[in-house]
C-alpha positions in Angstrom: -85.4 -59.7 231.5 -83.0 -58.3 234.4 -84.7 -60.9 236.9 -84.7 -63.9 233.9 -81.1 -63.1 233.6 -80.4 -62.7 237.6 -82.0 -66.3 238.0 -79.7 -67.9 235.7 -76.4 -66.3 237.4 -77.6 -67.5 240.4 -78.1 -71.0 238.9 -74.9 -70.8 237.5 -73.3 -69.8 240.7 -74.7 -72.6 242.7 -72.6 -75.1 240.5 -69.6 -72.9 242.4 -68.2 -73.7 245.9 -65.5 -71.4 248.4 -62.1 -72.9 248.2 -59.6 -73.5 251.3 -56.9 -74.9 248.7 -54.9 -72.7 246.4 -52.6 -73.1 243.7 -50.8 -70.7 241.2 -52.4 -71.0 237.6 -53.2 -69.8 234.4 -55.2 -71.1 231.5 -56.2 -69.0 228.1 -58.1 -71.1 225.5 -56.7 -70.5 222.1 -59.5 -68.5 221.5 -58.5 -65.7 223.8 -57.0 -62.5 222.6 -55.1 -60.4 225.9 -52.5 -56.8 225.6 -50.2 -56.3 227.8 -49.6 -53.2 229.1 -46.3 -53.6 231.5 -43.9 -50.6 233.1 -41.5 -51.4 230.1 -43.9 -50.4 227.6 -45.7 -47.6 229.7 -43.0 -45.7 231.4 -45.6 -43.5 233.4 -47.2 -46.9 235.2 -43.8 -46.8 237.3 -44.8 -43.5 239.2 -48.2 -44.2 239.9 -47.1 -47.5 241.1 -48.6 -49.6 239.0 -46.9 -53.0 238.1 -49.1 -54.4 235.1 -52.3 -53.6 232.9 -54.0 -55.6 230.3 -57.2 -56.1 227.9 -58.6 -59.0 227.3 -61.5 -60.7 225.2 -62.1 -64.1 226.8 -63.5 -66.5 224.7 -64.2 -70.2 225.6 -61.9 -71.4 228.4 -60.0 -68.9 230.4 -59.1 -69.3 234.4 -56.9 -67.4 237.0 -55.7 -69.1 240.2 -53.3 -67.5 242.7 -52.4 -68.8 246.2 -51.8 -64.9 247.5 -49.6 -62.2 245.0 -47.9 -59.4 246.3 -49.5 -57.0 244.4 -53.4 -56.0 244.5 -55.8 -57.4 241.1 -58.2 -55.4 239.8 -60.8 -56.5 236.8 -63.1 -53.9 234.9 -66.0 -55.7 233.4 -66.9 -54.6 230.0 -69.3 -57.5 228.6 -69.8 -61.4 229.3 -68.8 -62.0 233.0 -66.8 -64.3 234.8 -67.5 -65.9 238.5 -65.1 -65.3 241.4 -64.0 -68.1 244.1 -62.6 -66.9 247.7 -62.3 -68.7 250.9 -65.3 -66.7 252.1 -68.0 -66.6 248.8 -68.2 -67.5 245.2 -70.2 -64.2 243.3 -70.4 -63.4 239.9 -68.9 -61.4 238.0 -71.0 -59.3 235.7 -71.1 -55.8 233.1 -70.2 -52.6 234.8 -68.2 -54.1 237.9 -64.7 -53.5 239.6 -63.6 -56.7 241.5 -61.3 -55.8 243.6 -58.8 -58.6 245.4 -56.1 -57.1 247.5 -52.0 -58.3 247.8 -51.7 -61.4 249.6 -55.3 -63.1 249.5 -55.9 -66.0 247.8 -58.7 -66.2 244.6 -59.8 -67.8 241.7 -62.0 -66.5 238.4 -62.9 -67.7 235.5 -65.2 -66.9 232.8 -69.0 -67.5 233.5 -70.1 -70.5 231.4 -73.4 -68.8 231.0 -71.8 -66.5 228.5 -68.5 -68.2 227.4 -67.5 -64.7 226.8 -65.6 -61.9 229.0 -64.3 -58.5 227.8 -62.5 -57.1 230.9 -59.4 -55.0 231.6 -56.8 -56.0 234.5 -55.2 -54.3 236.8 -52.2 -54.5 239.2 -51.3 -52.0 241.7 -48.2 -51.9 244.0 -49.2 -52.7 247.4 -48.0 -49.7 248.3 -49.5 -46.8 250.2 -50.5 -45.5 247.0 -53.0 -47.8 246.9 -53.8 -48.3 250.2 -57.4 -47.0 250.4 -58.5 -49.9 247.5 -57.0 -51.9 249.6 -58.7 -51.3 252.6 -62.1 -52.1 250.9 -61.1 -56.3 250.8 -62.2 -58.9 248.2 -65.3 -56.8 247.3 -67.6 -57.7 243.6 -69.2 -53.8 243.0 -71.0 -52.0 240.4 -68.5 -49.6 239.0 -70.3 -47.6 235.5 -66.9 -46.3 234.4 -65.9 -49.6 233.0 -66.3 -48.3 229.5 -64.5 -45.6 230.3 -61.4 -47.1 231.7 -61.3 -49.6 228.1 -60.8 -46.6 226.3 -58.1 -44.6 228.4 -56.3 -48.0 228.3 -57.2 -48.5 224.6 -55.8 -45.2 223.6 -53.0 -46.1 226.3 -51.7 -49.4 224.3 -51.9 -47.3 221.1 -49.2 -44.9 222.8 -46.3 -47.3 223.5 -43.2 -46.3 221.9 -45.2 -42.6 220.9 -45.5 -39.4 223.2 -45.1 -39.5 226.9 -47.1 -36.6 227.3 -49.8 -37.8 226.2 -49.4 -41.3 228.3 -48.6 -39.7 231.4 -52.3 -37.9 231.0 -53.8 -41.4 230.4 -52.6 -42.9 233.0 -53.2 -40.0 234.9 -57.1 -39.8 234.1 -57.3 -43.5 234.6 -55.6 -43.5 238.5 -58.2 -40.7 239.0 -60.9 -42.1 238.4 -60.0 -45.5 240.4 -59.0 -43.4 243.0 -62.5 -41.3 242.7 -64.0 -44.7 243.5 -61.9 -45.6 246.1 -62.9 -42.7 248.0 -65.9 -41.4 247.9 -66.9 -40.3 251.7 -70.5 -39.0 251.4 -71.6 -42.3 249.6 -69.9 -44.3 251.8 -71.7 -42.3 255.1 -75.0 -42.3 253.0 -74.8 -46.3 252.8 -73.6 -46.7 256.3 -77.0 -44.7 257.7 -78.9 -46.1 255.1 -77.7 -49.7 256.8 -78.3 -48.5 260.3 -81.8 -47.8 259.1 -82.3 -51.1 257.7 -81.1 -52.7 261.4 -83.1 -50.4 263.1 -86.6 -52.2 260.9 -85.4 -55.6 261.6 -83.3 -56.0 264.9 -84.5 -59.4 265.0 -82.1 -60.7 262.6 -78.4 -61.6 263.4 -76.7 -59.0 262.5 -72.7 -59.4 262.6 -69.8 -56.6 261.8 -69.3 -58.6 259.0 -72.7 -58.5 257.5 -73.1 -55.2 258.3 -69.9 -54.1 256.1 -70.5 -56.4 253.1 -74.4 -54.6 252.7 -72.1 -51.3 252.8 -69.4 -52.3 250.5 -66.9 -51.2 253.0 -64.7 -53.6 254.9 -65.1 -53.8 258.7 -62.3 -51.2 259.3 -63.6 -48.6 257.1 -67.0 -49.4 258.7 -65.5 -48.7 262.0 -64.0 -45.7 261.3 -67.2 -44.0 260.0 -69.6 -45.5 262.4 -67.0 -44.1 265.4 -67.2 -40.3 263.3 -71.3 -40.5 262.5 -72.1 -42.6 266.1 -68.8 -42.0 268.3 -69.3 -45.9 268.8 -68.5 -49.3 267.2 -70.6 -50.9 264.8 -71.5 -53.4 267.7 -72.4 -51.1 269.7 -74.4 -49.4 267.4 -76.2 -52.2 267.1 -76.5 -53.1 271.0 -77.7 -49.4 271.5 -80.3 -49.5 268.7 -81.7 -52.9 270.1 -81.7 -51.6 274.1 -83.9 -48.2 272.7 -86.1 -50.2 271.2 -86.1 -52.4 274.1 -86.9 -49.8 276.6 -90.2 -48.8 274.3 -91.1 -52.2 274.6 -90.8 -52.3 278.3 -93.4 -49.4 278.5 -96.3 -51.4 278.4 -96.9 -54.8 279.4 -98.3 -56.2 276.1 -94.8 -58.1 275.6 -93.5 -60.7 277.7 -89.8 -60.4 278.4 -89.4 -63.5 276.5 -91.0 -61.9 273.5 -89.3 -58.6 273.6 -85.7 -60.6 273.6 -86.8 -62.2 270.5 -88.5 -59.8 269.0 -84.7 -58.0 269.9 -82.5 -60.5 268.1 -81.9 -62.6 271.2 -82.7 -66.4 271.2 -82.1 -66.6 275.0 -84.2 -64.2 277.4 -81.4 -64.5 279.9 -78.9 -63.5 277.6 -81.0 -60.0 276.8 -81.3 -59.7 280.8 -77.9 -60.0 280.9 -77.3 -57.4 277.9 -80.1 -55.5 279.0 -79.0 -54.9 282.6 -75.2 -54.1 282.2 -76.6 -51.5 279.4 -79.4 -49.7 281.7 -78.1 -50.2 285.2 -81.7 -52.6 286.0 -83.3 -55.6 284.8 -85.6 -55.2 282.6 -88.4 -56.5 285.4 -86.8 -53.5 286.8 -87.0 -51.2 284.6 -90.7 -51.9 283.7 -91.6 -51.9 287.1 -90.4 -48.2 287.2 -92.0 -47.4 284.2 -95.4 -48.0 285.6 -95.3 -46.5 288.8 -94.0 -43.5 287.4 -96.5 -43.6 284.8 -99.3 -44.5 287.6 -97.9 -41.0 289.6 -98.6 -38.7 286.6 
């Protein structure tokens, strides 16, 4: 069922294409049914730095369109699903998922027309510092399973305007936490960044850029940096050029691979450009290098 439904989004999706031209826009069909939930009617938002909140049950035809806002957009998906348009992917947006699209980047969703439907909640933080750490992570589509969660604080939340502060600022309150609980979340974030450096480490063949790298962690390529610098003391590029010169040097050990082979087997389409790599890394060519290898192995 999961993969049935997996094929279709991707079907769907393909019908989608990365823009490079924005405008400001809004549509609602007639059929949609959106609460507002501004700093006028919820005091407490202004604190927190929060501009704007809302519900929404998207029916039909609904699209948003913005050339780069000054504050960030988040959406909690509920049910249905919508599909998301930067200038670098087009992903969909489905159940149980924060998007996240920070101040002064360009985007455009809509609802999915493989459901016609979306339940979601919006929200739109201050680019301030506040909210800095959300920021950080990018345009980023990622499972999030406190959606359900979030409708009801804000549910609850809508019900309060005009009623007891108290009991509004603790809303609010429980909802920033748990954004902010996802926002930072350290040992996950390590976990998937040596869980990644595992992956490169089976398949250093592939082309592996900085970029790549931090959109397999969910983490954009700053936070990537800084935690590959605390777990590795090294860029994420070097991480990479390290993992591939070990490797290389156990590949050097024996002569069953040409040097040819061993640079592709490495990730590097030209043999001269792993010499190259190869050499500034280890001080000797890797003729070199192998050479020493077997003498020394040849003395023992």
């Amino acid at each position: 069922m999961f993969k049935n439904r997996q094929n279709l989004c991707e079907s769907v999706i393909d019908e989608f294409n990365i823009k490079s031209e924005w405008i400001d826009e809004v549509f609602l069909s007639e059929a949609c049914e959106e609460r507002f939930l501004s700093s006028n009617d919820i005091p407490e938002f202004i604190p927190e730095d929060i501009f704007m909140a809302g519900m929404a049950n998207l029916i039909e035809g609904y699209h948003v369109e913005r050339k780069g806002i000054d504050v960030h957009t988040v959406l909690f998906t509920i049910e249905g699903g919508g599909v998301l348009m930067t200038e670098d992917f087009v992903a969909p947006i489905e159940p149980y998922s924060i998007v996240v699209l920070p101040a002064h980047t360009p985007y455009r969703f809509e609802i999915n027309p493989q459901y016609k439907h979306w339940r979601m909640i919006w929200f739109l933080p201050k680019d301030r510092p506040r909210w800095q750490a959300l920021s950080d992570l990018g345009q980023k589509v990622l499972p999030f399973h406190g959606c359900e969660r979030i409708w009801a604080l804000m549910t609850l939340l809508y019900l309060e305007i005009g009623g007891r502060a108290s009991y509004r600022k603790l809303l609010v309150g429980e909802v920033c936490r748990i954004i902010t609980g996802f926002e930072s979340q350290p040992t996950d974030s390590t976990v998937r960044v040596q869980a990644l450096f595992s992956q490169i480490e089976g398949q250093l063949h592939l082309p592996w850029t900085v970029k790549t790298m931090a959109n397999k962690t969910f983490l954009s390529e700053e936070q990537l940096a800084r935690i590959c610098k605390r777990l590795y003391n090294v860029s994420p590029r070097a991480r990479l050029i390290n993992l591939r010169m070990e490797k290389a040097c156990d590949l050097l050990r024996n002569n069953d691979w040409s040097i040819a082979m061993i640079a592709e087997r490495l990730g590097y389409r030209d043999p001269f450009n792993f010499t190259h790599r190869f050499t500034k890394h280890m001080g000797s060519s890797p003729s070199a290098y192998r050479k020493q290898v077997m003498q020394s192995n040849e003395e023992i």
